[in-house]
C-alpha positions in Angstrom: -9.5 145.4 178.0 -6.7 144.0 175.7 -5.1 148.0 174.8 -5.4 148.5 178.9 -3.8 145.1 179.6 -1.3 145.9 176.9 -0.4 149.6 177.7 0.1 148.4 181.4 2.4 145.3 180.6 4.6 148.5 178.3 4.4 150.2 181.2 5.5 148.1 184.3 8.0 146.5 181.3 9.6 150.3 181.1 9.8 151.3 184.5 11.4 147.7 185.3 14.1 148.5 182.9 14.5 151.9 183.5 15.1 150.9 187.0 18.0 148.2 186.1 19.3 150.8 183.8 19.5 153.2 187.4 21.0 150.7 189.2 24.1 150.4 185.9 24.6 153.8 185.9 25.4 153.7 189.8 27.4 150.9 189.4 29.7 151.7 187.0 29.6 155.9 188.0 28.4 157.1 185.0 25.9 157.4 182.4 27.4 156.7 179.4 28.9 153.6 180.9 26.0 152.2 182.6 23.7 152.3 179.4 26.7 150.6 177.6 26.5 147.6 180.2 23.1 147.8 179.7 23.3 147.3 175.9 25.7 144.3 176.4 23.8 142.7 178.6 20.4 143.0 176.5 22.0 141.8 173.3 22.8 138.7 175.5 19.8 138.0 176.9 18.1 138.6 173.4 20.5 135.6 172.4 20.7 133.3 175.5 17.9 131.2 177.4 18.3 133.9 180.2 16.1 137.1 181.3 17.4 140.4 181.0 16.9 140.8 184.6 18.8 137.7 185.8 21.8 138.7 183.0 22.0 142.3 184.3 22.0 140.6 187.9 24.9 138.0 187.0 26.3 140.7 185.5 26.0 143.3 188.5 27.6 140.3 190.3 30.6 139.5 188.5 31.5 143.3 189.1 31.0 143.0 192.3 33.9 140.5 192.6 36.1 142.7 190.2 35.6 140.7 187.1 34.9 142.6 184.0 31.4 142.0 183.2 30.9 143.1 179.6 33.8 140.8 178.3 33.1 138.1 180.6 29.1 138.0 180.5 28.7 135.5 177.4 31.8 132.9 179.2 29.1 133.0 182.1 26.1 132.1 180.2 27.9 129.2 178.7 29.0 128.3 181.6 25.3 128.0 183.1 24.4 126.6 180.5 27.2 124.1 180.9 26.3 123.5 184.6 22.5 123.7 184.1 22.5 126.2 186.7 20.8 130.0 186.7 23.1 132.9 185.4 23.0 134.5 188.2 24.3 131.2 190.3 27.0 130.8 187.6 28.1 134.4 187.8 28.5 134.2 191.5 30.9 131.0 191.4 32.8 132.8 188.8 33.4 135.6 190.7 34.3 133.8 194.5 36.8 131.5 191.7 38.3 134.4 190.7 38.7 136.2 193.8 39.8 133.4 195.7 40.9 130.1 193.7 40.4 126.9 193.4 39.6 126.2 197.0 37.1 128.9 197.2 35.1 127.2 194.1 32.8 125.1 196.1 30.4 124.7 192.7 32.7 124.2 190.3 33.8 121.6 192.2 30.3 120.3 192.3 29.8 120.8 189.1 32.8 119.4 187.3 34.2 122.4 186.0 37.5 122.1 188.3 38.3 118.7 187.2 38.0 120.1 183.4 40.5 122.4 184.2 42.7 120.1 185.9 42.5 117.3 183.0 42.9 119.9 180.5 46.1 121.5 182.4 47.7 118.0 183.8 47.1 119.0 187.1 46.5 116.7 190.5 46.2 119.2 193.3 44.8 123.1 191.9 45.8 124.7 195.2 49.2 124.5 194.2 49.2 127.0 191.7 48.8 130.7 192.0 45.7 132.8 192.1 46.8 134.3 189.1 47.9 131.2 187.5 44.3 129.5 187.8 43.1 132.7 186.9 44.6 131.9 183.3 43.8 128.5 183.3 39.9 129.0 183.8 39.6 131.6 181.2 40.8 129.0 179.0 39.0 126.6 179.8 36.1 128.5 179.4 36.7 129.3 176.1 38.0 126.1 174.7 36.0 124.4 172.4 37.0 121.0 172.8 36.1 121.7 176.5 32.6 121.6 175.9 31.7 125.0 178.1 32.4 127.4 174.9 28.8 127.0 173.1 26.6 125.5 176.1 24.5 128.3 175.5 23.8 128.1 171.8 23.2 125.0 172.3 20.1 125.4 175.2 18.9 128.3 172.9 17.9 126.2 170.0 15.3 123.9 172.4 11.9 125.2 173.0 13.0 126.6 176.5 15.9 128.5 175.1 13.4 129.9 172.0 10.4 130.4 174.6 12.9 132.8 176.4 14.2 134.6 173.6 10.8 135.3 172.3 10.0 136.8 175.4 12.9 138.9 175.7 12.0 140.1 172.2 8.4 141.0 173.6 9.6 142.6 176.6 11.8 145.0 174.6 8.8 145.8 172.1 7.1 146.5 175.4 9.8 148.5 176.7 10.0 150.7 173.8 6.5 151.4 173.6 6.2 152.1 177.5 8.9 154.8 176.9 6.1 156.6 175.2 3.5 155.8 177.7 5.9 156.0 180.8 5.4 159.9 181.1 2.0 160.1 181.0 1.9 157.6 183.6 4.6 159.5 185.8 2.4 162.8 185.5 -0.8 160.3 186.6 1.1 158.8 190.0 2.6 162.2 190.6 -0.8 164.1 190.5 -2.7 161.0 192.1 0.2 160.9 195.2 -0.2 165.0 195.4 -4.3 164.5 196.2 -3.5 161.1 198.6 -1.2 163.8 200.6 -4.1 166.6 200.5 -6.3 164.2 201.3 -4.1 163.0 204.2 -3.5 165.9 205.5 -7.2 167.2 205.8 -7.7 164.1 207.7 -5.4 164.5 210.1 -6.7 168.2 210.5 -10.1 167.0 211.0 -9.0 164.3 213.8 -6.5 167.6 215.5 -9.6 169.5 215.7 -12.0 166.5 217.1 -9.7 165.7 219.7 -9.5 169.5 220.4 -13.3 169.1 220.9 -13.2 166.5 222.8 -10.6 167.6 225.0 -12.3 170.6 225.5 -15.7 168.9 226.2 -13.6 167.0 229.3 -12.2 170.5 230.8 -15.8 171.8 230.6 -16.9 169.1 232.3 
């Protein structure tokens, strides 16, 4: 029960990876490219209290808004970790900061993050200043260290959440890389077992045509 338990955690572990691995390589047009992402991102998560799933999502995210992901992606997880928010959250109000400013930074406002900036830049008002102007002045506040954003997530990886996470990222990737092995075998099992649902399908439907050509005859005759 254990080896089947075990082979089908590699397994499902595989195919889940393989599947964000898809969606990179359509992301970014290319394979080479996508499996890069893919590498950044998993080296992050292996370091940071955050699922690979939910870094490849912030990361997916901050693309989507025309950030650079891959240099931007460990500034994010600090920056959760500075707001005590999900990744994924904190990669979203990166992106809608950079692609529209101060006044379209409705959680960094929340969260305290504008006012950092605006202390650290002697700033009253932030709408005064250009897109690309606050565009500068968050990036270094992000990775200030007197700020107190730059190292959030070093910090939350040293308690027992941080460590539970990482330990399970490290399983998840042992399971990943033995699933590679068993995900072929499985493949050929699905594809056979979905080729003898569809036979069996088919004969069924078959046998109804040629009932309700009984019956139908049955109804003429009589």
């Amino acid at each position: 029960a254990a080896v089947v338990a075990s082979a089908t955690y590699s397994i499902k572990t595989a195919a889940e990876f393989e599947k964000l691995k898809t969606r990179l390589n359509t992301m970014y047009g290319s394979v080479n490219k996508g499996t890069k992402a893919f590498n950044t991102f998993n080296k992050i998560a292996a370091t940071t209290p955050f699922a690979l799933k939910n870094v490849v999502e912030a990361g997916a995210s901050l693309k989507a808004f025309g950030v650079d992901a891959e240099d931007n992606i460990k500034a994010v997880s600090d920056l959760a970790a500075f707001m005590g928010v999900d990744i994924v959250e904190a990669a979203s109000a990166m992106g809608r900061a950079f692609s529209g400013g101060a006044g379209a930074a409705d959680v960094f406002r929340d969260r305290g993050v504008l006012n950092i900036i605006k202390m650290r830049e002697g700033i009253d008002d932030l709408s005064k200043v250009t897109l690309p102007e606050f565009r500068v002045m968050m990036k270094e506040a992000f990775e200030d260290p007197t700020v107190g954003i730059q190292g959030a997530t070093d910090a939350l990886a040293e308690t027992f959440t941080g460590r539970y996470s990482n330990m399970m990222d490290s399983v998840d990737r042992l399971a990943d890389s033995m699933g590679q092995k068993l995900l072929p075998i499985a493949e050929k099992v699905v594809t056979f077992l979905g080729a003898v649902a569809n036979e069996a399908s088919g004969a069924k439907d078959a046998f109804d045509e040629q009932i309700i050509s009984l019956e139908t005859g049955q109804m003429r005759l009589g």
